[in-house]
ZAMARGU-4260 file (C-alpha; in steps of 0.2 Angstrom, whole numbers, plus 5000, padded with zeros to 4 digits):
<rodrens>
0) 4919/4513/4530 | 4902/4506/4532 | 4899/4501/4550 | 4895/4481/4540 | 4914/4483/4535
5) 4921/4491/4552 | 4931/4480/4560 | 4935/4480/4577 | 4949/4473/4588 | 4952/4476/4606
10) 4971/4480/4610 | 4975/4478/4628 | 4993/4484/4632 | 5002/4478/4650 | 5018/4493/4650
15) 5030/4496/4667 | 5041/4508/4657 | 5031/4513/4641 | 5038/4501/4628 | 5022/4489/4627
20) 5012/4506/4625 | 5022/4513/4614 | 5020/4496/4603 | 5001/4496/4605 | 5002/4514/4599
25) 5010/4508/4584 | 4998/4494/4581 | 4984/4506/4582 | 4992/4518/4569 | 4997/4505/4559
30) 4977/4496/4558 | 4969/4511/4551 | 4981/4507/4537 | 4974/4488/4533 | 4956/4494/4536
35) 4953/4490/4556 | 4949/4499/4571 | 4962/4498/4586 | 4951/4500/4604 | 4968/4502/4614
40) 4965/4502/4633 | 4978/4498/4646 | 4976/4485/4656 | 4976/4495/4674 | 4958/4501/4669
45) 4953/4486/4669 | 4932/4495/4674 | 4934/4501/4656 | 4932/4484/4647 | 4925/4467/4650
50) 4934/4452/4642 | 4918/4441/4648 | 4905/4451/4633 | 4921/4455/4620 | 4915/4450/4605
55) 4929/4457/4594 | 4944/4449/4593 | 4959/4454/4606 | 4977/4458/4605 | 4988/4461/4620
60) 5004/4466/4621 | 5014/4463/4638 | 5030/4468/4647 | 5040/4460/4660 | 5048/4466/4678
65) 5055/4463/4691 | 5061/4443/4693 | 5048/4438/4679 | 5031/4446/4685 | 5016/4456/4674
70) 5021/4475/4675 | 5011/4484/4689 | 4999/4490/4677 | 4993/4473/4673 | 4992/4467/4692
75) 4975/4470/4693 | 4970/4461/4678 | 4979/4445/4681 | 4973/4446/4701 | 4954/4444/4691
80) 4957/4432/4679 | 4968/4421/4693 | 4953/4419/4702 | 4951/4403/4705 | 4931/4401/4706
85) 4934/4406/4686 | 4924/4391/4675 | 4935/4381/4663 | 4923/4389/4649 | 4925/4406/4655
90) 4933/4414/4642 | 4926/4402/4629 | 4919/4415/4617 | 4935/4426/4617 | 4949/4422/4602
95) 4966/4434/4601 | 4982/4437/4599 | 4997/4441/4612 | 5014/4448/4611 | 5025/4446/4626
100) 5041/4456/4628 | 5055/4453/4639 | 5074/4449/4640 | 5082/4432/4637 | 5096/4437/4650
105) 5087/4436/4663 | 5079/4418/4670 | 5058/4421/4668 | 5058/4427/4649 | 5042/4435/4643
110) 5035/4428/4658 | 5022/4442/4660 | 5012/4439/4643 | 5016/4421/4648 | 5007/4420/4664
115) 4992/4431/4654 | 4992/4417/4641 | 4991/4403/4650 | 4978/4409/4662 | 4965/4412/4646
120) 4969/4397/4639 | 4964/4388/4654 | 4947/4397/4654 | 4944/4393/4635 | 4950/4407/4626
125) 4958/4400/4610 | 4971/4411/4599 | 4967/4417/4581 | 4986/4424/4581 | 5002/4413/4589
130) 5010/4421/4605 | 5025/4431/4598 | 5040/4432/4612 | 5051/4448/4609 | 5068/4449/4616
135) 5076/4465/4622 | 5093/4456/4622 | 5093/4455/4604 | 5083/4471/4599 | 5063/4469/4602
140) 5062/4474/4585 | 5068/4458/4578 | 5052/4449/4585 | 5040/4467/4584 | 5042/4470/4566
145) 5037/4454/4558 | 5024/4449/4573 | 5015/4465/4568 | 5018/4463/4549 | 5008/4446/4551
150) 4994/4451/4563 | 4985/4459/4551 | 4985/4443/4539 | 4978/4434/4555 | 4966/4448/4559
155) 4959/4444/4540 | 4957/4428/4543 | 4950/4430/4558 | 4936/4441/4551 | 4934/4432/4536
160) 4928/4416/4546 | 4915/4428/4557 | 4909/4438/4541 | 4912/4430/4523 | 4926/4434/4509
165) 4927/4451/4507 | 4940/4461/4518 | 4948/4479/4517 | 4967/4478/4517 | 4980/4494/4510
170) 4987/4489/4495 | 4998/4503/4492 | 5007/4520/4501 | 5012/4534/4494 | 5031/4537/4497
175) 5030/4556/4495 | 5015/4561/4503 | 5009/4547/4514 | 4993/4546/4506 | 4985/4529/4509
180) 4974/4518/4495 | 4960/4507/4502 | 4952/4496/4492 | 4940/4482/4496 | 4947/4468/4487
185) 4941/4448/4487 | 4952/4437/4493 | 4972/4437/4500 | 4983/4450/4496 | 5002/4451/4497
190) 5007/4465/4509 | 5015/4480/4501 | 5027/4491/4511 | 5031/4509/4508 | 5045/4508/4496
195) 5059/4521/4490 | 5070/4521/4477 | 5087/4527/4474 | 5082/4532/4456 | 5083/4551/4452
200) 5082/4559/4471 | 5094/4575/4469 | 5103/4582/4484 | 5100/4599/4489 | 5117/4603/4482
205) 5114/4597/4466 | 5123/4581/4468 | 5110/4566/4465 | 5109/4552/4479 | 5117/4540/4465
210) 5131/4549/4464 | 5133/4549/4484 | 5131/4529/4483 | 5142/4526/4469 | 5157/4530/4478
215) 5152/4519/4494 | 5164/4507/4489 | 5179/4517/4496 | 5169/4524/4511 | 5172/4513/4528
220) 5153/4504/4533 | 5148/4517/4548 | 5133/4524/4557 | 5133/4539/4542 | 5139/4526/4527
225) 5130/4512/4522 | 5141/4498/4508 | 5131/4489/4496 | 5119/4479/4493 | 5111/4491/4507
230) 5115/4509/4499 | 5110/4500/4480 | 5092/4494/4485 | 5077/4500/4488 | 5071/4500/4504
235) 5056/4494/4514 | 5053/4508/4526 | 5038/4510/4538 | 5024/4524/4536 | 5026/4541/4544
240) 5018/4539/4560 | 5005/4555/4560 | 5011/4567/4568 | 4997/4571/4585 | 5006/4587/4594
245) 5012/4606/4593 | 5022/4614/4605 | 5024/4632/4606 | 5033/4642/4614 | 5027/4656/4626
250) 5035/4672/4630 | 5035/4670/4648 | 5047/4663/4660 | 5043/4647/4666 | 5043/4643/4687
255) 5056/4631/4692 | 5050/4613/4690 | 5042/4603/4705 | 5047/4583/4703 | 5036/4578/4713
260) 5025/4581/4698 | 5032/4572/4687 | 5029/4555/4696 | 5011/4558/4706 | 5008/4541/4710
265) 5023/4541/4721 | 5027/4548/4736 | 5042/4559/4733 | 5054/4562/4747 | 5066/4576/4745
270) 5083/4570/4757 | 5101/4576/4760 | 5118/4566/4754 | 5128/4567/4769 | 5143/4557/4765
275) 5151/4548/4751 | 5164/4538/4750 | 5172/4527/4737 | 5175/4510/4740 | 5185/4503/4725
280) 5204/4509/4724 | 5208/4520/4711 | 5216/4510/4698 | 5203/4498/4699 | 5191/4495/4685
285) 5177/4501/4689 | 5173/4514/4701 | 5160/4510/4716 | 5152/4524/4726 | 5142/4522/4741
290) 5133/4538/4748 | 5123/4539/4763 | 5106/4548/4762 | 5097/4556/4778 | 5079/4549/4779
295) 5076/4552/4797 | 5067/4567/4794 | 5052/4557/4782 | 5040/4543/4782 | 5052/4532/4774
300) 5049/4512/4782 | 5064/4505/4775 | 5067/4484/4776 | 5080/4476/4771 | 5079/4471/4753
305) 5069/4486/4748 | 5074/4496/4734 | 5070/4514/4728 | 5071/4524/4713 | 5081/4543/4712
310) 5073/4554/4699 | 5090/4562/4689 | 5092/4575/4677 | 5098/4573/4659 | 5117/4581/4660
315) 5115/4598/4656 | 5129/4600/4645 | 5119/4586/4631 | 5104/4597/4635 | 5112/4613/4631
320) 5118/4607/4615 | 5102/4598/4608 | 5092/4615/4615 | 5107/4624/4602 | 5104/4609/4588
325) 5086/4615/4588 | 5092/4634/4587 | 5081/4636/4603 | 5096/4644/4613 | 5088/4660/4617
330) 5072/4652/4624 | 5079/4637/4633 | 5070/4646/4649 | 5052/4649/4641 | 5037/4640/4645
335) 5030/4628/4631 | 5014/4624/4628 | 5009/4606/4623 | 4992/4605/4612 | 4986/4590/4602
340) 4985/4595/4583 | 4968/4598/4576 | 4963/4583/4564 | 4977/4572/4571 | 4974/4554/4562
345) 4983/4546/4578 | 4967/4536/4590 | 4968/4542/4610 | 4981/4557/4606 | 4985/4566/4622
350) 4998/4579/4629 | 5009/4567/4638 | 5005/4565/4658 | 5020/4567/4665 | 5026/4583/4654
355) 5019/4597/4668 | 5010/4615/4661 | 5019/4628/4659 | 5036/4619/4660 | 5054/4626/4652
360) 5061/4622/4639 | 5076/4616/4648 | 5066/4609/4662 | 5057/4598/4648 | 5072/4592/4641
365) 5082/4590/4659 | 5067/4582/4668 | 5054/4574/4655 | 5062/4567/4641 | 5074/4551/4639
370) 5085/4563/4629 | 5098/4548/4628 | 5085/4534/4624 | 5090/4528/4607 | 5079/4532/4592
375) 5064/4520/4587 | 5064/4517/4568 | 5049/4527/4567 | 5057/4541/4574 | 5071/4539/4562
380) 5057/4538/4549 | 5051/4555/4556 | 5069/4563/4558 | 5071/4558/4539 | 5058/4570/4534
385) 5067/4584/4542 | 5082/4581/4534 | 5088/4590/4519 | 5103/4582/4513 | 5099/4569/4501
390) 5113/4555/4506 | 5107/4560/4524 | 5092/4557/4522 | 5095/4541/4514 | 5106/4534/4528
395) 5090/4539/4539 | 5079/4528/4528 | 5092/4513/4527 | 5093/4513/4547 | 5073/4511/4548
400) 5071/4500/4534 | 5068/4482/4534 | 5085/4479/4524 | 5094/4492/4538 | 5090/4480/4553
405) 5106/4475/4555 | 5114/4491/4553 | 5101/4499/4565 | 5105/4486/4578 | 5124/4487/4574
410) 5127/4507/4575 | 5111/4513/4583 | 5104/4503/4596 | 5120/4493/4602 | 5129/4508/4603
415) 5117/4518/4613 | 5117/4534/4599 | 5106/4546/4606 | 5096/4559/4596 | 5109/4574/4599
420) 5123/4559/4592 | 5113/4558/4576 | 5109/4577/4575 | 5127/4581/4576 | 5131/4565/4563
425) 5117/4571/4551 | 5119/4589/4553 | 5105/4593/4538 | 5092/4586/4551 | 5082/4600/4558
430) 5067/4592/4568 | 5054/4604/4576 | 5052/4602/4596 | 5035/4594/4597 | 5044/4577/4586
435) 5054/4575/4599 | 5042/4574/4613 | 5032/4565/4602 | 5045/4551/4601 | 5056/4551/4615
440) 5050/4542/4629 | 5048/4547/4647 | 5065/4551/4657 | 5064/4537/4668 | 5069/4536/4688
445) 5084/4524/4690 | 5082/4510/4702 | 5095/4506/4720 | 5095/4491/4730 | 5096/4499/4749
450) 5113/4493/4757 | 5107/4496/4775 | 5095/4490/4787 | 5088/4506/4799 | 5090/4492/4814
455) 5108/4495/4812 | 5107/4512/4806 | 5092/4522/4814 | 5087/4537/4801 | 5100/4532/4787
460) 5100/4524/4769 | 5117/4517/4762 | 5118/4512/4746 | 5130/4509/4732 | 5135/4512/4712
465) 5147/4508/4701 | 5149/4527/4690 | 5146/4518/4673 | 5154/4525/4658 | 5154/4523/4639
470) 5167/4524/4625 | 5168/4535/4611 | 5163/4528/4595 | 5153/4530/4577 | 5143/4543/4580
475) 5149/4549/4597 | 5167/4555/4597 | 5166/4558/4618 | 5164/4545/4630 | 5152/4549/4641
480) 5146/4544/4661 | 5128/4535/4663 | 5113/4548/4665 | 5111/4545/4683 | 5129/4537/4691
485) 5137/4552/4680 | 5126/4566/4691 | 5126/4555/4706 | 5146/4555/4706 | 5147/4575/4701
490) 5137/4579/4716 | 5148/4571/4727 | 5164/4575/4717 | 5179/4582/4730 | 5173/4567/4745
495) 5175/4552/4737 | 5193/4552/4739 | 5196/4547/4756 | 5200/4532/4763 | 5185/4533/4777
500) 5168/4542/4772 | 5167/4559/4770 | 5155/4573/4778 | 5147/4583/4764 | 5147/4598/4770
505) 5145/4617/4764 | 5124/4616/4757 | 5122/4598/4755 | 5117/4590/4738 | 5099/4585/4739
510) 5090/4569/4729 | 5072/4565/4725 | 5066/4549/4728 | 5053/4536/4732 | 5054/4519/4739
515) 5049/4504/4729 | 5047/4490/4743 | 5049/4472/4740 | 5036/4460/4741 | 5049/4443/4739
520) 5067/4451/4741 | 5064/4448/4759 | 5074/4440/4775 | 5064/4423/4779 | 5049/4429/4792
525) 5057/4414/4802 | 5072/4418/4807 | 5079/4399/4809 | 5079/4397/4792 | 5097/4395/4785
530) 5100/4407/4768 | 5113/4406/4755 | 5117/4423/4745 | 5124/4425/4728 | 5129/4441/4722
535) 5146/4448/4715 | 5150/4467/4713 | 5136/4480/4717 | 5125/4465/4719 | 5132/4463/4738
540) 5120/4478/4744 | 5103/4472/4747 | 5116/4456/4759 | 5124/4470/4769 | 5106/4477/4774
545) 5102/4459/4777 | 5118/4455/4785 | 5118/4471/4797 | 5098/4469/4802 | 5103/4449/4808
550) 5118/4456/4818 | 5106/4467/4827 | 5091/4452/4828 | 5105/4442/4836 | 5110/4454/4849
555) 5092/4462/4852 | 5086/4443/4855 | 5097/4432/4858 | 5084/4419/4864 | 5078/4416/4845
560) 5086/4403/4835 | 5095/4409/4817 | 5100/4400/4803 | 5114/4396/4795 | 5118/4409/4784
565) 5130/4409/4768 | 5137/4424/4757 | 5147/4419/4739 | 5155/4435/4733 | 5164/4439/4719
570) 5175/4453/4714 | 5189/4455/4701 | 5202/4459/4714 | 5207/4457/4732 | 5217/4475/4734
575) 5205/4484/4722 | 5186/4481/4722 | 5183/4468/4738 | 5169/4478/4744 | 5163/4480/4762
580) 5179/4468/4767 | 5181/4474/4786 | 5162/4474/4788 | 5161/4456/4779 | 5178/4450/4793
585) 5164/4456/4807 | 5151/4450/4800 | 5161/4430/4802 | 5167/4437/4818 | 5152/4439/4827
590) 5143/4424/4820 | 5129/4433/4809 | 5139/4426/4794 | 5140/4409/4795 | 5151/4404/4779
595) 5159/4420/4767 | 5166/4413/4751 | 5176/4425/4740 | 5178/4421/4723 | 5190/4433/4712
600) 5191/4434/4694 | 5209/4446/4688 | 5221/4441/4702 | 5238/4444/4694 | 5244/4423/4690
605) 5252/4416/4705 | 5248/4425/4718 | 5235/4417/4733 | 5222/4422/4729 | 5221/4417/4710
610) 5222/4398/4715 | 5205/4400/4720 | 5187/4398/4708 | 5185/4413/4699 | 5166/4415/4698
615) 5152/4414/4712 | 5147/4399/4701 | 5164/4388/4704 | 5162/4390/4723 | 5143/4384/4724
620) 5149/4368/4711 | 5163/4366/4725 | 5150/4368/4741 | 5138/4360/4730 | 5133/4344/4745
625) 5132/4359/4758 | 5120/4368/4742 | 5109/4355/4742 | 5109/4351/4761 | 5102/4369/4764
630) 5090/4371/4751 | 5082/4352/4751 | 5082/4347/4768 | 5083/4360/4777 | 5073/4370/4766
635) 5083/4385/4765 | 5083/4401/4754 | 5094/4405/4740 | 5094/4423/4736 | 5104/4430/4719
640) 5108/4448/4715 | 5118/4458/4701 | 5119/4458/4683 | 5108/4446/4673 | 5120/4446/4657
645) 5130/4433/4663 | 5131/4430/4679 | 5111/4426/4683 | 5110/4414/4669 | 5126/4405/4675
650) 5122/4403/4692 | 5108/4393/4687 | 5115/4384/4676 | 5126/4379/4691 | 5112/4373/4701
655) 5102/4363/4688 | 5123/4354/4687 | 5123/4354/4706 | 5106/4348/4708 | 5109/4333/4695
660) 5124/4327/4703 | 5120/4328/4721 | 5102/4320/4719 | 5105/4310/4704 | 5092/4315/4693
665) 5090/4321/4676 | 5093/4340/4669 | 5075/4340/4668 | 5069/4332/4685 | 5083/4346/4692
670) 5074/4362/4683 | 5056/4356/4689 | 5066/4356/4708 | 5071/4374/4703 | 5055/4377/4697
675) 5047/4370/4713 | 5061/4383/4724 | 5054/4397/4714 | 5036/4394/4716 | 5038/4393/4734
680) 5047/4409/4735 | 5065/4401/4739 | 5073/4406/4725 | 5074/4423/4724 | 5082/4438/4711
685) 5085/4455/4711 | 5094/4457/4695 | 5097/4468/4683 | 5100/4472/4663
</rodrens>
């Protein structure tokens, strides 16, 4: 392309856990396709570009953590463009485009890209391209596909205002090779997806794919059978993404792996479990752990509120079996070697950072991949291409294609199908090694709220789980235990049975871990500051720590003044899952809790305690004067913790309620006073998906 006709956009991406690269990533394959040049730079190295000389236009794409903040990559960036000596006009010159992704469960949705957009708004930068908000509670894909599909439309407009009517768009893709048509055409052109037919494809056992379909009628809709109109039509499927590594594997024997390589930026701390013990009955619902780890022999400054992550392993038994799937069974213990290819078409290829040299074959597959992460559609695009079976590979195509969305979402992503699930399922799919560590993302630590305050327990770390697990279904035909809670409950199988915690002893189980410490999820520095806390279930941890460093604050200085302090706890039943029960009696006892309110949801019908309110939010609506007492006039802090699905949303949904009728305002004056809580940091959340 002649450097007149090159057309360059910057892509910034904001990621915490890789999915806003990988989007950008997508982006930039997908430009050289439409006749533009992607510049894709993350927003932590902020020295490598300068938003103040951009001429180009920009795109950014921006995750979400925590309780509505940028991801930590982006800190930096928004810290800069926040400053408040920044001229209206600053960003006057600058026009793009922003995609902001988040989850609509929990209260500060896409507030990351929305904090980002606002700001360059406010120092003149206008859009060429209107803010798309993607929403993981629904499948991000819903929002990605058709943001991405239309940014190139706006990016033609965009450079047709700067340099005149003629643009370079793809008109057409080859759906057998790959092979992409440019053509400088004047004008706007529909957009033309890569399209397969059903039309003459034979099987490679000689039965044609329209034979397979024709009979689809009497087959029941599931992850391996589509029904019509979907197994009749063709299908809209996205490009091949180029493929950008080769693994090979050496003869050697690979060294056992070192984790603390595989997270650098952290420091990694290597402790002991020395006692576990369960604290839900056995007949309960769910099953609640709580182990204590031994820090006393690291650096580890634990507060109350703090949090940490625990690097696990994939279970060995699905590695096992997708090391067999790729008929690598007699080499699971030899080192790979990780290249980029030679004339790879994908921009900034690179051998992934947190893949080490000279790793196993087990070791990458235990320790380095999201093994359980369910497929993208362009990994299913890439899977498909593997695949000999025709009907095989047709359902492969359907489940990326834009008419599969619904099936993709329905049998794929809701269900969590892994790609072992769909290897087993499509048994004609023979991918190589390096697709799947082009395409599965990084194995990612798993996050614990700390139930212990080192006041209270010098050299200790408590802390708490329920052992999730998932049901057998279309594609998996065994349940299965989460990746982490699963391994965490194995190694302390045989001590979790006992009524009081039990000493591990006999080579204690180690874990490798790193603190993630909590800039908001804090006591109040003052101490006379009354708090209410909201958190049912596992949610109760980070109020123990609280509730155990006061008790210690109160008898260590008993001349300071403490606030009121109120707990609303929820739990399905008295008997089977009130956690920390004895400990919450002491906590009322002693005076550290000032008010304890129990709410339980599956009391069998008459008994006590199903007279009371069922949820955390029918207690705060029955409190609701003393609610607003605390938080308006004696400007107390209202803490909530647990699962965002329901709960979070709920809660304040009961506020806004109880803030209209106690104050006598409007729904909306009553969200701007919840706004105003959250602004000043009085309003707090740790919750989670």
């Amino acid at each position: 392309m002649s450097g007149a006709l090159r057309r360059r956009f910057l892509l910034l991406y904001g990621t915490q856990k890789g999915q806003s690269q990988a989007i950008a990533e997508e982006i930039s394959q997908q430009a050289e396709q439409y006749g533009f040049v992607a510049d894709v730079v993350s927003l932590k190295d902020v020295n490598t570009f300068s938003l103040e000389n951009e001429k180009d236009p920009v795109v950014f794409v921006i995750s979400t953590t925590g309780t509505g903040d940028p991801p930590d990559a982006a800190l930096k960036f928004v810290k800069t463009i926040r400053n408040k000596e920044l001229p209206d006009d600053h960003f006057v010159h600058l026009r793009y485009g922003l995609l902001a992704l988040g989850d609509s469960e929990y209260t500060y949705f896409c507030n990351g890209g929305k904090v980002v957009d606002q700001r360059l708004e406010e120092l003149g930068a206008k859009h060429f391209y209107d803010t798309g908000y993607a929403d993981d509670c629904v499948g991000l894909e819903m929002v990605v596909d058709p943001w991405i599909k239309g940014l190139w439309d706006a990016l033609d407009r965009e450079f047709l205002c700067r340099a005149g009517s003629t643009k370079t768009i793809k008109v057409s893709n080859d759906a057998t090779n790959g092979n992409k048509n440019i053509m400088e055409v004047p004008g706007n052109l529909d957009l033309h997806l890569q399209t397969m037919s059903l039309e003459g494809e034979p099987g490679t056992n000689g039965t044609s794919l329209n034979k397979a379909v024709s009979d689809a009628g009497s087959i029941e809709h599931s992850l391996v059978h589509s029904v019509p109109p979907l197994c009749q039509c063709s299908l809209n499927i996205p490009a091949l993404p180029p493929p950008f590594l080769d693994a090979v594997i050496l003869d050697s024997v690979a060294k056992g792996t070192d984790l603390r390589r595989l997270h650098p930026e952290d420091e990694m701390f290597s402790v002991p479990i020395r006692q576990a013990k369960r604290l839900t009955t056995k007949d309960a619902v769910k099953t609640t752990l709580m182990l204590e780890l031994d820090i006393a022999n690291t650096t580890i400054d634990l507060q109350p509120g703090d949090s940490f992550s625990i690097v696990c392993p994939n279970p060995p038994g699905e590695v096992t079996d997708l090391i067999d799937k790729l008929g690598l069974s007699d080499k699971k213990d030899r080192q790979v070697h990780l290249t980029v290819k030679s004339g790879t078409k994908k921009r900034g290829a690179v051998v992934p950072g947190y893949i080490p040299e000279n790793c196993s074959l087990e070791s990458l597959l235990t320790w380095c991949l999201e093994i359980r992460a369910a497929p993208k559609k362009a990994f299913l695009r890439a899977l498909a291409d593997c695949t000999s079976d025709a009907a095989e590979k047709r359902r492969l195509l359907e489940l990326c294609s834009k008419q599969g969305g619904s099936d993709y979402n329905g049998f794929i992503r809701d269900r969590a199908i892994s790609v072992l699930d769909l290897l087993n399922t499509f048994p004609s799919c023979r991918p190589p090694l390096d697709l799947l560590v082009e395409h599965l993302p990084k194995l990612q630590p798993r996050s614990y709220s700390a139930a212990s305050s080192t006041l209270f327990h010098p050299g200790k770390l408590f802390f708490l789980f329920n052992v999730m697990s998932f049901e057998a279904c279309s594609g998996r035909t065994l349940p299965r235990k989460g990746v982490c809670t699963g391994w965490l409950a194995d190694l302390a199988r045989g001590y979790v049975e006992e009524s009081e915690p039990a000493a591990i002893t006999g080579g204690e189980p180690q874990i490798t871990m790193f603190m993630r410490p909590s800039t908001l999820f804090r006591l109040p520095p003052d101490s006379s500051v009354p708090m209410i806390m909201v958190g049912p279930g596992t949610g109760i941890a980070p109020y123990i720590g609280f509730l155990q460093h006061r008790e210690t604050q109160r008898r260590q200085k008993q001349e300071c003044v403490f606030g009121d302090t109120w707990l609303f706890f929820g739990c399905r039943s008295h008997q089977k899952d009130y956690l920390f029960r004895e400990e919450l009696r002491r906590f009322v006892e002693n005076g550290t809790l000032t008010r304890l309110e129990v709410s339980f949801s599956r009391e069998p019908p008459g008994t006590t305690n199903d007279r009371g309110p069922k949820y955390v939010q029918d207690n705060l609506r029955l409190f609701s004067r003393d609610v607003v007492r605390i938080l308006t006039k004696e400007n107390g802090c209202f803490y909530v913790c647990g699962d965002a699905k329901n709960m979070a949303q709920d809660v304040n949904t009961a506020l806004v309620d109880i803030l209209c009728a106690e104050l006598g305002v409007d729904k909306l004056e009553a969200m701007k006073t919840l706004a105003s809580l959250k602004s000043e940091r009085r309003y707090l959340q740790d919750i989670w998906g």
